[in-house]
C-alpha positions as CSV (number, residue, x, y, z in Angstrom):
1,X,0.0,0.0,0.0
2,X,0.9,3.1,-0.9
3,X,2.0,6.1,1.6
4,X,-0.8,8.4,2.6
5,X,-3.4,5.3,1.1
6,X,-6.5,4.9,2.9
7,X,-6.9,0.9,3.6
8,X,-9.7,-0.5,2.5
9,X,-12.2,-1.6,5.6
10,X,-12.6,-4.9,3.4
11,X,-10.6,-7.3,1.2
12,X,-11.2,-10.3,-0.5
13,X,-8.2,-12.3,-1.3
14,X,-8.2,-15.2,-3.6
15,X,-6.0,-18.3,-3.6
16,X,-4.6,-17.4,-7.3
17,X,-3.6,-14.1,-5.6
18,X,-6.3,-11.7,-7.1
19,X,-7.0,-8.9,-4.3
20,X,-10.2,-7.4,-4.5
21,X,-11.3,-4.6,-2.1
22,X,-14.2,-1.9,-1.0
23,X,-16.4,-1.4,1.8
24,X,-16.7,-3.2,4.5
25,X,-20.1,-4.0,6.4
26,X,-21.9,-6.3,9.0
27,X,-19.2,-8.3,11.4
28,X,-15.6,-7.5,12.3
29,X,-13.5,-11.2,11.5
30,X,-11.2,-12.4,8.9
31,X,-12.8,-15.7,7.4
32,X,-11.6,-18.3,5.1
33,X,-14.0,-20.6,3.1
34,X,-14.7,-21.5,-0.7
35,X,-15.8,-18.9,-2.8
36,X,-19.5,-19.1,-4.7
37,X,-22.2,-17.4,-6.5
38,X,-25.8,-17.2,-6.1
39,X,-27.9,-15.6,-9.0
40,X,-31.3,-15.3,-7.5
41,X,-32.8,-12.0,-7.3
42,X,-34.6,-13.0,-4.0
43,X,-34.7,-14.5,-1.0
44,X,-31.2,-13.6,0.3
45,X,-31.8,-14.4,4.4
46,X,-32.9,-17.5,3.2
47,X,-29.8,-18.4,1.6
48,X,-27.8,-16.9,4.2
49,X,-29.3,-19.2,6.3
50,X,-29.4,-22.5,4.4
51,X,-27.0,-25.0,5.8
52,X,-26.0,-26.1,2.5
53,X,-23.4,-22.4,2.7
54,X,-21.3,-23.9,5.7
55,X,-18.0,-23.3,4.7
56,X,-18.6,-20.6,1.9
57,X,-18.6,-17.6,1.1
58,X,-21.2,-16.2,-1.3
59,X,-20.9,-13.7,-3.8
60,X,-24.5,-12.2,-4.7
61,X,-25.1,-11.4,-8.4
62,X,-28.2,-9.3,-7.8
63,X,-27.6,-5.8,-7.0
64,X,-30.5,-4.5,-4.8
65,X,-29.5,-7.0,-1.3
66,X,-31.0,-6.0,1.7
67,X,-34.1,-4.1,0.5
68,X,-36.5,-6.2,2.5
69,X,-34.2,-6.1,5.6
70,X,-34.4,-9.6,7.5
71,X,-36.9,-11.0,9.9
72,X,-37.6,-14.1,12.2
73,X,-39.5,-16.0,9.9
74,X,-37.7,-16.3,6.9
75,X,-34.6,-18.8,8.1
76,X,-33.6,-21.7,6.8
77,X,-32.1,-22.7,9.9
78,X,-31.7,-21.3,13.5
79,X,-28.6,-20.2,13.5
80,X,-26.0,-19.4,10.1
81,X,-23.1,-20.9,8.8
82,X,-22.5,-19.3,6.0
83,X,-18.4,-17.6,6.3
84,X,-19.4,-14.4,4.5
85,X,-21.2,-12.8,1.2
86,X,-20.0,-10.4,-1.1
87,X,-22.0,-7.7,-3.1
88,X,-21.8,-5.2,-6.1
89,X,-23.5,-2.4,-4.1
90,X,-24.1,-0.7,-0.7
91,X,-26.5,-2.6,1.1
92,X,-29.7,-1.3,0.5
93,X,-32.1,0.2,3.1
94,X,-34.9,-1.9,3.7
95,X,-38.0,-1.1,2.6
96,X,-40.7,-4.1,3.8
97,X,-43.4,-4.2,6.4
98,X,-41.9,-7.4,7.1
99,X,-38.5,-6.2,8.5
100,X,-37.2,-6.4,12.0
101,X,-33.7,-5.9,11.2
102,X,-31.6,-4.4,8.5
103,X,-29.5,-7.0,6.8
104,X,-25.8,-5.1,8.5
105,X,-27.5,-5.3,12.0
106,X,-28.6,-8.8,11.1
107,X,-24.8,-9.7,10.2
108,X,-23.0,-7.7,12.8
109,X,-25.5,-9.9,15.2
110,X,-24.5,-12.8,13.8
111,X,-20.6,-11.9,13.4
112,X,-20.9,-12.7,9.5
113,X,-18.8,-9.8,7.4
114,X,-19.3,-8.6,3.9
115,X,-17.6,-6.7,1.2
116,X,-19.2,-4.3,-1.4
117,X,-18.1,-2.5,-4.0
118,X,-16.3,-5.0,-6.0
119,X,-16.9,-6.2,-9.5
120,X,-19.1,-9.2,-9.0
121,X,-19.3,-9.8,-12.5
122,X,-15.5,-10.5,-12.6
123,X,-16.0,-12.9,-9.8
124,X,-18.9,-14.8,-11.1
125,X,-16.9,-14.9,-14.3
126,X,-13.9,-16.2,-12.5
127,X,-15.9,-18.7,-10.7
128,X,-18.0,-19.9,-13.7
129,X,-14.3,-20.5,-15.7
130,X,-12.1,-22.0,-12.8
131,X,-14.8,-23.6,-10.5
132,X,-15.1,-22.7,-6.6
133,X,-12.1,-20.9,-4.9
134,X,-10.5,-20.9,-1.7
135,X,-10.5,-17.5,-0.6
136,X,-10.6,-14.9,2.6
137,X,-12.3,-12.3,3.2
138,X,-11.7,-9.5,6.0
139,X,-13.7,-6.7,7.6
140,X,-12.0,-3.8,10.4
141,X,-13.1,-0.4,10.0
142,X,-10.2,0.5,11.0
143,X,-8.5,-0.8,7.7
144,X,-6.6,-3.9,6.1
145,X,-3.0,-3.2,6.3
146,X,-1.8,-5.7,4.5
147,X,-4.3,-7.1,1.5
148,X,-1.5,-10.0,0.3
149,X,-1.1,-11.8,3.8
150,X,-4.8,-12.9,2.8
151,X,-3.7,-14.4,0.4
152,X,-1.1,-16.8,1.9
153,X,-4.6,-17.7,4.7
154,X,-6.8,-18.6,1.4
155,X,-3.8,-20.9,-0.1
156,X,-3.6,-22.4,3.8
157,X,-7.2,-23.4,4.3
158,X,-7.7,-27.0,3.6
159,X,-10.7,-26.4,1.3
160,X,-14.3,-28.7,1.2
161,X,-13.2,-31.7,-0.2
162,X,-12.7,-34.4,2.6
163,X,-14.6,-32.2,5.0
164,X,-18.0,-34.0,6.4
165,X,-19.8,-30.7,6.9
166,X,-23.2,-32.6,7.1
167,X,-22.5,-34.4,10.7
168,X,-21.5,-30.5,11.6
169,X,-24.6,-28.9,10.7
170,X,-27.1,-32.2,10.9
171,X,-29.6,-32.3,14.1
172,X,-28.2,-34.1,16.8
173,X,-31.6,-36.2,18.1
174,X,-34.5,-36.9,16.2
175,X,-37.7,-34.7,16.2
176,X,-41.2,-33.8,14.8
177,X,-41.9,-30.9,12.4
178,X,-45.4,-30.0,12.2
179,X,-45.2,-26.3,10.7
180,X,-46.3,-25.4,7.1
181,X,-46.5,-22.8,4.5
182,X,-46.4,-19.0,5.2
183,X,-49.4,-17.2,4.1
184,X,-49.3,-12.9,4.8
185,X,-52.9,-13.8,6.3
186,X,-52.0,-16.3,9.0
187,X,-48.4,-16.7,8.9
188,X,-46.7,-19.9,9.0
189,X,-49.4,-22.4,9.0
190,X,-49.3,-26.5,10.8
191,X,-49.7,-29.9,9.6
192,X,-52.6,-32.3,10.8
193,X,-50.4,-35.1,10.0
194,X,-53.2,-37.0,8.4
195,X,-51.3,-37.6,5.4
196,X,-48.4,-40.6,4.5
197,X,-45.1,-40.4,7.1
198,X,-42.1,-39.4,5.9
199,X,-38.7,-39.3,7.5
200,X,-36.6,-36.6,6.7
201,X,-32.7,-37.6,7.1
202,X,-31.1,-34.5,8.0
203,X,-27.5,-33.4,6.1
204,X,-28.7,-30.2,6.6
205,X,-31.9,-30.0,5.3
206,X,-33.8,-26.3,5.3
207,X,-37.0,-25.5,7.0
208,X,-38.8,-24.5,3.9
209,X,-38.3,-28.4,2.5
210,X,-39.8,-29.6,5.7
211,X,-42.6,-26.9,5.6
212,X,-43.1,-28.3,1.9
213,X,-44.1,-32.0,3.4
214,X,-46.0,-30.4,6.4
215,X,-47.9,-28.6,3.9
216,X,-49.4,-31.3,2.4
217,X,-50.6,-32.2,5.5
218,X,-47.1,-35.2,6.2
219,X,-46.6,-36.5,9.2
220,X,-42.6,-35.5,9.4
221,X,-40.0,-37.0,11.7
222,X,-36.7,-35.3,11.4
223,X,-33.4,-37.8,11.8
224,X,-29.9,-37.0,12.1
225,X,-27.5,-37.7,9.4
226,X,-25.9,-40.5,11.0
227,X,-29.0,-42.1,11.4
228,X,-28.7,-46.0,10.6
229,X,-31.0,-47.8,8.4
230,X,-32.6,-49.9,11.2
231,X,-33.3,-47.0,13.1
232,X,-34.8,-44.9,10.0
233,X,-37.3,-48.5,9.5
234,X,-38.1,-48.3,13.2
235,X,-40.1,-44.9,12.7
236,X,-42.1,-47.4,10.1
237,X,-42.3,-44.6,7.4
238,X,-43.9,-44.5,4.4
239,X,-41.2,-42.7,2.2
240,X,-38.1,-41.2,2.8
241,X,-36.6,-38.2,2.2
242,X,-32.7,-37.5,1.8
243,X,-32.4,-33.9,2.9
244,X,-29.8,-31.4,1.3
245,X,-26.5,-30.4,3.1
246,X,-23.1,-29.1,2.5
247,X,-19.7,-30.5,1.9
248,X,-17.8,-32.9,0.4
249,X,-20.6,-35.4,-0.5
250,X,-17.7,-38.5,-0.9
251,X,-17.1,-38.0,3.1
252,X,-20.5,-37.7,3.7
253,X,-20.9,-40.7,2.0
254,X,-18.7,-43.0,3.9
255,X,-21.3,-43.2,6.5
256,X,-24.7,-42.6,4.6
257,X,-24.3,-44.6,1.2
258,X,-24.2,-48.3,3.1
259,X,-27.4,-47.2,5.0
260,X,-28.9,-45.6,1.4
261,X,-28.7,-48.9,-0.3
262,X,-30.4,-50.6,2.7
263,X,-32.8,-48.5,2.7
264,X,-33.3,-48.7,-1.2
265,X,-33.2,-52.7,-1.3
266,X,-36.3,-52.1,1.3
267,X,-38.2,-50.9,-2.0
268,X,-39.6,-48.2,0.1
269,X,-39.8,-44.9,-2.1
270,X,-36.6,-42.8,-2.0
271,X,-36.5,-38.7,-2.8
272,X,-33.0,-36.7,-2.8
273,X,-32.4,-32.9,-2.7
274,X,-28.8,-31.4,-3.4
275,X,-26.4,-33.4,-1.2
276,X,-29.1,-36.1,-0.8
């Protein structure tokens, strides 16, 4: 950096050395993780919150993030594990009669930092051409001195594959799940269970898939990950559902494919999202 500079309150620095930096906002960290893109043009607490981002760090493609704020309803999962998100523009003042929070009080709750005012194009370009990258990203307002030791922490992390994120993210004990759509009438509505049971094995899986099944009026039982076969046929289900997660789905799959293929040679009927 050059005498007299102002450092930058955030930098993203990528493992092939490209240094990217702007304005920091939301928590105060330096994070490592792997380096994505999402192109949806809503929904942006939800994917902030869906357990399939452990580990990453999202770069958002839609300019206009944070215009409905955040809230306590629309969650994927109680608490966050995305690393850290990226944006073309200052985040936008909400503007919903939904909100409860702004999206940098949400973050600085949650200890989650951000970066705009970079090029997201570039990035989603470079992503697109090269695949995921390992990368770090770091918020201070009081400045990044030195932009190129990021690099050197994004070459050091270990990266997703080999890493079992599911078991991290995965409910510990099993449990029921009775609530259902959202309507702006009656909020989130419930389940009467009267309809087939379905056990939901849990790599992650977000609230809105389990609201799907509970909105067709399911019976859900939630298992974790590591659930065995026997224990999945206990609950005497009539299908099963392999939820989504994050990760490396070969080390996931050191414990869950044996127990798949059980429960597939059962001839009970199978459905897989993402991970699953």
């Amino acid at each position: 950096m050059q005498a007299g500079a102002t450092a930058p309150s955030a930098v993203l620095a990528l493992e092939d050395g490209t240094i990217l930096a702007g304005r920091g906002f939301g928590g105060t960290a330096v994070v490592t993780g792997e380096l994505v893109f999402n192109t949806a043009m809503t929904g942006y607490q939800e994917i902030l919150t869906d357990p399939s981002y452990a580990g990453q760090i999202v770069t958002f493609t839609f300019p206009h993030i944070g215009n409905v704020g955040t809230n306590d309803e629309d969650r994927e999962a109680l608490t966050p594990v995305v690393r850290g998100l990226v944006t073309r523009a200052r985040v936008t003042r909400p503007s919903s009669w939904r909100d409860r929070l702004d999206l940098v009080g949400w973050l600085e709750r949650q200890g989650i930092p951000g970066l705009a005012g970079v090029d997201t194009r570039r990035v989603t370009a470079k992503l697109r051409d090269r695949g995921a990258l390992r990368a770090c990203l770091a918020h201070d307002p009081a400045g990044i001195a030195d932009p190129g030791a990021l690099v050197e922490r994004a070459r050091g992390w270990p990266g997703i594959v080999g890493m079992d994120l599911a078991s991290e993210v995965s409910a510990r004990q099993r449990y029921g799940w009775q609530e259902a759509a959202w309507s702006p009438e009656g909020g989130y509505g419930a389940s009467d269970g009267s309809g087939p049971h379905v056990v939901v094995i849990d790599y992650g899986v977000k609230h809105n898939i389990l609201r799907s099944l509970a909105a067709r009026n399911c019976r859900v039982t939630v298992v974790p990950g590591t659930a065995s076969a026997d224990e999945v046929l206990a609950l005497e289900p009539d299908g099963v559902v392999l939820g989504n997660g994050p990760g490396d789905p070969a080390a996931t799959g050191i414990h869950a494919v044996p127990e798949i293929r059980r429960l597939l040679a059962t001839g009970k009927p199978l459905f897989g999202i993402c991970l699953g």
